[in-house]
C-alpha positions as CSV (number, residue, x, y, z in Angstrom):
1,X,38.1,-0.6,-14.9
2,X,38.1,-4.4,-14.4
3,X,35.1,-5.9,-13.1
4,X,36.3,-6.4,-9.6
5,X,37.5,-3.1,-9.4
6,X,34.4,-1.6,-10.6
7,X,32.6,-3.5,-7.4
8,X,35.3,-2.2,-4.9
9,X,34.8,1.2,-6.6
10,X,30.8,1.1,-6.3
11,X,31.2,0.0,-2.5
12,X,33.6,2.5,-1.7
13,X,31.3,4.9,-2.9
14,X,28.1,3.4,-1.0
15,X,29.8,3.1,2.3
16,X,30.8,7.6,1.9
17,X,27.4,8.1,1.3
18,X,26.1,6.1,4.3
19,X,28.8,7.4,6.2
20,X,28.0,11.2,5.0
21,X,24.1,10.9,5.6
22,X,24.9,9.4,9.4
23,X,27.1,12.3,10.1
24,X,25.4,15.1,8.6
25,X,22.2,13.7,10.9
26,X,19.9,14.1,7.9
27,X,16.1,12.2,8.4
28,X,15.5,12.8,4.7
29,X,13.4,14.7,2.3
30,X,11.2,15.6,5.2
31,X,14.6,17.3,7.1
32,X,13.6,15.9,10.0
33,X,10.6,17.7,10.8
34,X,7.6,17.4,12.0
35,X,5.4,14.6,14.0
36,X,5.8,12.1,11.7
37,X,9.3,12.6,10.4
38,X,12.0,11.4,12.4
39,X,13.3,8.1,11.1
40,X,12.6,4.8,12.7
41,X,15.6,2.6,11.9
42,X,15.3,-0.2,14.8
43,X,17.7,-3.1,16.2
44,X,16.0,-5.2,13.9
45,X,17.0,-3.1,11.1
46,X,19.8,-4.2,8.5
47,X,21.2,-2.4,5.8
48,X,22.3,-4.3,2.6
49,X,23.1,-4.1,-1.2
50,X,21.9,-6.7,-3.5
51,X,24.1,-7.2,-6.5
52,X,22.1,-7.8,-9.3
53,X,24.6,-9.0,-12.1
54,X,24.0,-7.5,-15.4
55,X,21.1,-6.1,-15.7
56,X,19.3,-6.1,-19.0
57,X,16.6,-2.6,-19.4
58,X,13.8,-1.9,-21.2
59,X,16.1,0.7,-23.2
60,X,18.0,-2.1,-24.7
61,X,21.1,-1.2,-22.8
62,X,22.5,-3.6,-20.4
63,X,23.8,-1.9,-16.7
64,X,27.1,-3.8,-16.0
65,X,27.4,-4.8,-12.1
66,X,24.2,-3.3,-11.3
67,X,23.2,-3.1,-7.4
68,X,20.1,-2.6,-5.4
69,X,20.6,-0.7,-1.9
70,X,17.9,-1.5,0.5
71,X,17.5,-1.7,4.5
72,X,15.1,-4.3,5.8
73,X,13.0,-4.2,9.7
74,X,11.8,-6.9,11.7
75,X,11.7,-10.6,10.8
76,X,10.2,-13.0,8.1
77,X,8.3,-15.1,10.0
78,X,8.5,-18.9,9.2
79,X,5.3,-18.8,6.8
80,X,6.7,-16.1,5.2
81,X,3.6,-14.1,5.2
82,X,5.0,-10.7,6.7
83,X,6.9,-9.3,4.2
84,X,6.2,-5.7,2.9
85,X,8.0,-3.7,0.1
86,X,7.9,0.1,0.7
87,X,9.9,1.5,-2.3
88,X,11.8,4.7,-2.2
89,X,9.9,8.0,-3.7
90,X,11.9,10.3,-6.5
91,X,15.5,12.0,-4.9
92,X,14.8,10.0,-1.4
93,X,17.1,7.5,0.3
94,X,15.3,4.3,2.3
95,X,16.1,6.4,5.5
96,X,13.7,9.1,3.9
97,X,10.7,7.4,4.4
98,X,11.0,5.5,7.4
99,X,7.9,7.8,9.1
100,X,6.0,4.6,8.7
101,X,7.7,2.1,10.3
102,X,7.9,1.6,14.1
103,X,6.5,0.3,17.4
104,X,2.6,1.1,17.1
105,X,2.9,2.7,13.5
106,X,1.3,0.8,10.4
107,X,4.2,-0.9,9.5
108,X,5.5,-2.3,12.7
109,X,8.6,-4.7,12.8
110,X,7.3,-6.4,15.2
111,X,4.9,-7.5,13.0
112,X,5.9,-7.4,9.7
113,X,9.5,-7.7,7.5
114,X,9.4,-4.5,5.9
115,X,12.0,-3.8,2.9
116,X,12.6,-0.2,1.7
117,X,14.1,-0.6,-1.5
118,X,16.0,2.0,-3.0
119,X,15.5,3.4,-6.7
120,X,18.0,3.1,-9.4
121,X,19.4,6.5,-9.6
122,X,19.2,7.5,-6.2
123,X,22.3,7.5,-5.3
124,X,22.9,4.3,-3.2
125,X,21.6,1.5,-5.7
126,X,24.0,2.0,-9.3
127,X,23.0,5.6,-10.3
128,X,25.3,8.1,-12.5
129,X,27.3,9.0,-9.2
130,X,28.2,5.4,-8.4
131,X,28.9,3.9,-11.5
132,X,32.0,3.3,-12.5
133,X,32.8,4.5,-16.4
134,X,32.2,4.1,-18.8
135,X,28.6,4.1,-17.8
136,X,29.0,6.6,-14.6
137,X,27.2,10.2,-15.0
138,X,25.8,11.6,-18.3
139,X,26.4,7.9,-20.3
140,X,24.2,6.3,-17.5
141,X,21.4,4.6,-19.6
142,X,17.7,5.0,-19.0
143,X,16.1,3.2,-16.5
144,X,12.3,2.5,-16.2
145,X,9.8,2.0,-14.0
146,X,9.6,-1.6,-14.6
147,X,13.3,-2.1,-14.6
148,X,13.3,-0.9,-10.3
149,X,10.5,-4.0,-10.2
150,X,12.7,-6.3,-11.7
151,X,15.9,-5.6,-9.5
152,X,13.6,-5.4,-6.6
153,X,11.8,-8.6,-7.6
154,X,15.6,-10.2,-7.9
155,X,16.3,-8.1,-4.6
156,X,13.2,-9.9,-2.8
157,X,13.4,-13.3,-4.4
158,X,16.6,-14.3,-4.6
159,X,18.0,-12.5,-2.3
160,X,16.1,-12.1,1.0
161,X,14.0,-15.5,0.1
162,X,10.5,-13.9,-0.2
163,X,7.9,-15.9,-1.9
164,X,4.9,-13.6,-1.0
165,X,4.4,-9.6,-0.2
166,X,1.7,-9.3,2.2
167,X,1.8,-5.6,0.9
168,X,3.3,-3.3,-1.3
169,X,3.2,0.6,-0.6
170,X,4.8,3.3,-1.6
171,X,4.4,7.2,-1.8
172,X,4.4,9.4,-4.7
173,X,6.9,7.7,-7.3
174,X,6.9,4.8,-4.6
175,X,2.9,4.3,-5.7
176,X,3.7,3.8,-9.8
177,X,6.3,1.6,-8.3
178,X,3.4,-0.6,-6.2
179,X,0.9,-0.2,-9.3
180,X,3.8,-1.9,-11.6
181,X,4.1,-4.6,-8.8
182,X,0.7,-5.5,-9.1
183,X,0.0,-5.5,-12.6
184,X,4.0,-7.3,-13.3
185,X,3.8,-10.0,-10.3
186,X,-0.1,-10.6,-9.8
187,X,0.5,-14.2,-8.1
188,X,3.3,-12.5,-5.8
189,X,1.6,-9.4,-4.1
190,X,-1.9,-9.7,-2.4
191,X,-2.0,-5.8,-1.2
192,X,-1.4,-2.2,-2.4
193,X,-1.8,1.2,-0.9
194,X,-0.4,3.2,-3.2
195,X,-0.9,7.1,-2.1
196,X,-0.5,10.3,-4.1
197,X,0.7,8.8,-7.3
198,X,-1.1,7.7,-10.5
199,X,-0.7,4.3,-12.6
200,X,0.5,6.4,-15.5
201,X,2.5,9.8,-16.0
202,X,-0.3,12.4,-17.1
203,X,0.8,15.6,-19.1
204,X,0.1,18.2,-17.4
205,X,2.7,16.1,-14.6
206,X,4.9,16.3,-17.8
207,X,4.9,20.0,-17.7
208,X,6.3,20.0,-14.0
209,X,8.9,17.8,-14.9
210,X,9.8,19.5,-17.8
211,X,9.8,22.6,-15.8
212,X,12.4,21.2,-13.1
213,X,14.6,19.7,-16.0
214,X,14.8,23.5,-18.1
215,X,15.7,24.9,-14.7
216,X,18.8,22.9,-13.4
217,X,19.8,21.9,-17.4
218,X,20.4,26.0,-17.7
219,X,23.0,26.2,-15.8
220,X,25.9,26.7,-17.4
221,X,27.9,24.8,-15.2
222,X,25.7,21.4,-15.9
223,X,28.0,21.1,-18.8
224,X,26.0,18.2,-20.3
225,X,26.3,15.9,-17.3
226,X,29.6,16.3,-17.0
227,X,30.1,18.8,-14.7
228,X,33.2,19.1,-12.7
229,X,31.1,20.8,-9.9
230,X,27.7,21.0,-9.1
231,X,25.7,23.2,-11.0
232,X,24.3,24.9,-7.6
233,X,23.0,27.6,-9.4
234,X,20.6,25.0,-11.6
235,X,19.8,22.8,-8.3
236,X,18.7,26.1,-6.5
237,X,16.2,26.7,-9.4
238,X,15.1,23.6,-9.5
239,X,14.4,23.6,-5.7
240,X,12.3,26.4,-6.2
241,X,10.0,25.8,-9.2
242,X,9.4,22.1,-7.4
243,X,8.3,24.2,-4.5
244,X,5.3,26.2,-5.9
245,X,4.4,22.5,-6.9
246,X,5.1,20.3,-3.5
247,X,2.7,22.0,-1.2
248,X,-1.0,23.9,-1.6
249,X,-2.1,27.2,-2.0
250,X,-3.5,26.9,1.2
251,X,-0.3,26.0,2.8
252,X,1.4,28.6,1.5
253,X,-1.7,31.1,2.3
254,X,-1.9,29.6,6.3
255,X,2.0,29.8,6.6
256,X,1.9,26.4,7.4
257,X,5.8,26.4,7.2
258,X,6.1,27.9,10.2
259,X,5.3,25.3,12.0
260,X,7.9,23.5,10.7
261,X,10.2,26.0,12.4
262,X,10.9,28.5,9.1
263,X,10.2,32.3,10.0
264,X,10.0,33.2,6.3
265,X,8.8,31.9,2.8
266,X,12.2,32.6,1.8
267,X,13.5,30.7,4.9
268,X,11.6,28.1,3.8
269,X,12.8,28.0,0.5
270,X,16.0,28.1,1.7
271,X,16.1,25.8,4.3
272,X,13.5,23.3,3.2
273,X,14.0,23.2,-0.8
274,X,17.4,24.2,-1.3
275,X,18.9,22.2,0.9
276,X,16.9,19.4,0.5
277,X,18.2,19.3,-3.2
278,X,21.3,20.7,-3.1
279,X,23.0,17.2,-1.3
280,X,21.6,15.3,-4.7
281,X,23.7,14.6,-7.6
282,X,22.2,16.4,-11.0
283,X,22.5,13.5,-12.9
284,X,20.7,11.5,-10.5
285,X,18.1,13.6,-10.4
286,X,17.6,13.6,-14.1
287,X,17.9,10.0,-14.4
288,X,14.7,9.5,-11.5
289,X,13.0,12.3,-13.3
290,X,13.3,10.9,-17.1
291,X,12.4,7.3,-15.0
292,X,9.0,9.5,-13.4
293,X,7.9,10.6,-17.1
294,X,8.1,7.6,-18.6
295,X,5.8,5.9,-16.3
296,X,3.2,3.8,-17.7
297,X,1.8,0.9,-16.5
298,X,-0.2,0.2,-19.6
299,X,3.2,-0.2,-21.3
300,X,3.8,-3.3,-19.9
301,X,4.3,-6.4,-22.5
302,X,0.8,-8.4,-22.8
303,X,-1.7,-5.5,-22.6
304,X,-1.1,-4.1,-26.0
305,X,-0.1,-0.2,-24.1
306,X,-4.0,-0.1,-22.4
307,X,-3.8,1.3,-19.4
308,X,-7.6,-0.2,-18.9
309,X,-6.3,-3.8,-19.3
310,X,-3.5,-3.6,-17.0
311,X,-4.6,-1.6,-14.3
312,X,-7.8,-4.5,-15.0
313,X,-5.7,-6.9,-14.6
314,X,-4.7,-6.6,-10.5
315,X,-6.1,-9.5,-8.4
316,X,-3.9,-7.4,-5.1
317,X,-6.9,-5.9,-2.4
318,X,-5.8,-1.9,-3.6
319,X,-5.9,0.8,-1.8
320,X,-5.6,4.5,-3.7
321,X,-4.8,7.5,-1.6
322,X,-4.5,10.8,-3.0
323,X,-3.9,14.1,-1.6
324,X,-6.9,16.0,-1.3
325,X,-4.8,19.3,-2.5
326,X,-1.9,17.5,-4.1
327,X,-1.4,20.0,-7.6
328,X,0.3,16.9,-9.9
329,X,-1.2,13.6,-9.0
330,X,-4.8,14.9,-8.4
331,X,-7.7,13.5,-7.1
332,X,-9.2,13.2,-10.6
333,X,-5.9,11.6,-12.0
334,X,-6.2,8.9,-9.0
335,X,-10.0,8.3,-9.0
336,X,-9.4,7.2,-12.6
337,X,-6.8,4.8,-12.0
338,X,-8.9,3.3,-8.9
339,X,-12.0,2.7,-11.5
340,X,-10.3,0.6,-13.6
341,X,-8.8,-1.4,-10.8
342,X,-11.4,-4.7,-9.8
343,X,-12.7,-3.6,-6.3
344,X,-10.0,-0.5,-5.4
345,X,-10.7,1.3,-2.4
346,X,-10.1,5.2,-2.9
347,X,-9.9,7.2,0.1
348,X,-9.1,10.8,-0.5
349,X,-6.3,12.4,2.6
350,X,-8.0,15.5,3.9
351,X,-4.9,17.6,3.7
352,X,-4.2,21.3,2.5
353,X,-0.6,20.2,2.7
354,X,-0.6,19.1,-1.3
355,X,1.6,16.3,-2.5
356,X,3.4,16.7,0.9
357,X,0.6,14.9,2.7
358,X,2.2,11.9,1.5
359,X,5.6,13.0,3.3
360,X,4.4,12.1,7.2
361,X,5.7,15.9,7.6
362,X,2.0,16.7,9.0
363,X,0.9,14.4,12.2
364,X,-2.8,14.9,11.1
365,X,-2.1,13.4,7.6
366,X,0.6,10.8,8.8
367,X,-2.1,9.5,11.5
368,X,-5.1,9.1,8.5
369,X,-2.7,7.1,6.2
370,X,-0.9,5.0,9.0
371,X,-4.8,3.6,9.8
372,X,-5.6,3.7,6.2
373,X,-2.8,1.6,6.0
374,X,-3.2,-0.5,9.2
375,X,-6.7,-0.9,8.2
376,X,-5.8,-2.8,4.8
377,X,-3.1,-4.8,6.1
378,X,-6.0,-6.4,8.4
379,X,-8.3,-7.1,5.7
């Protein structure tokens, strides 16, 4: 395919997705419910793509044509002091997350200029399903941590003209995100709340991922990554082991999914985890997962793979949030991060909802990290 065919063909492709989200009126991972869900795209809010050139990975490989999707809210202001980077989590779009943005919430666009950035592999930026070949689908190379901060540092830089990040937050894989921010660009970011997610990929979070990858990979109609249909049967296991691991015993034992209108645990994992994988590409899921255990911020080049130096090294006011029940970036995991960060706030969420707190699914949980949240930016 000819290079200006290839970016017709990844356009095409962006503008069905956008066009099949819209229609299907999906809010995200969080399926819309809940308080704190519903999405909170504005008039201020624009939706772009960011084409990167080639882009040169960690792997050695080079992604041809690579492109950053992203959707931006509110203004830079003419000191350029308000901008905030809010990166997407693993298997969510930047309309997934958008629970935090809003008149009154913590990220307000009347305030601030607040760019959700999606991850490579999520579907929208260049992933295995938007790729054109010969680097579409199972030949998609590995992409790291530190290679969605560098096409979101081009994405912020050169292309929206930002000279200064007020904050950087994200959730879940949206915090190892933040932590790389910090540690790769100290002069460029002066905050980060980074909630429920740790500096480095621990091994017992290994075994979860490993877990998920054995369930959809045994399908027999994965075919390698080149599956001619979705290997349904693979994406409903996976669904399934990830939901003994999203939420807390508690939640399960209080029923809490309920009151997110299920009148079963099977409903639930049905109509929550099933569906909310089964509309993601396989491949893009396995490239965001192999991108999630590879994390390590101690990798990066100068600090000789300690995670004490690096983590030692952020000069960025840090917040560290963890889920009080969260059962793969616990407490313990997070508290060590914070100790090696000079003058990191940690601030446990009081949740039984586990790594769901992080989700704005609960309005008790999205409240006490909108003014965790608020309460940093004011600093």
């Amino acid at each position: 395919m000819q290079p200006g065919r290839a970016g017709r063909y990844f356009r095409e492709v962006q503008r069905r997705e956008f066009l099949r989200l819209a229609g299907a009126g999906l809010a995200g991972l969080g399926t819309g419910l809940g308080a704190g869900a519903a999405g909170a795209a504005t008039s201020s809010s624009v939706d772009g793509i960011f084409e990167l050139g080639d882009l040169v990975l960690e792997c050695g490989r080079t992604l041809r044509e690579a492109k950053i999707a992203y959707r931006t809210h509110g203004v830079l202001n003419a000191d350029g002091s308000n901008a905030v980077l809010y990166p997407t989590p693993y298997s969510a779009h930047h309309g997934d997350i958008e629970w935090l943005i809003g008149p009154g919430r913590a990220l307000d666009p009347a305030r601030y200029f607040i760019i959700v950035a999606d991850m490579l592999g999520n579907g929208l930026s260049s992933s295995p399903s938007n790729t054109a070949p010969p680097q579409d689908r199972a030949r998609f190379p590995a992409v790291s941590i530190r290679d969605n901060v560098a096409a979101q540092h081009a994405l912020v830089t050169r292309g929206l003209s930002v000279a200064r990040l007020a904050l950087v937050v994200g959730w879940s894989m949206g915090a190892q995100q933040s932590y790389q921010w910090a540690v790769s660009h100290p002069s460029l970011v002066e905050r980060v709340a980074a909630f429920c997610g740790t500096a480095r990929t621990t091994p017992h979070n290994l075994v979860f991922l490993e877990g998920l990858r054995a369930a959809l990979t045994a399908d027999a109609a994965w075919q390698e990554g080149w599956y001619e249909r979705a290997p349904a049967r693979g994406l409903r296991a996976f669904a399934r082991v990830y939901a003994g691991w999203g939420f807390s015993q508690p939640f399960y034992r209080q029923e809490l999914f309920r009151g997110l209108g299920f009148s079963s645990l099977e409903d639930f994992l049905v109509g929550f985890w099933e569906r909310r994988f089964l509309r993601r590409d396989a491949n893009n899921l396995l490239t965001m997962l192999d991108t999630w255990a590879g994390n390590d911020v101690g990798a990066t080049p100068g600090f000789g793979g300690s995670l004490e130096r690096a983590l030692g090294s952020i000069r960025a006011r840090t917040l560290v949030m963890p889920g009080q029940t969260d059962l793969y970036f616990t407490p313990e995991d997070c508290e060590r991060d914070a100790r090696l960060i000079p003058g990191a706030r940690f601030q446990v969420i009081p949740s039984v909802w586990g790594h769901q707190a992080g989700n704005g699914l609960n309005a008790a949980d999205a409240s006490f990290i909108s003014a965790q949240i608020r309460t940093l930016l004011e600093a």
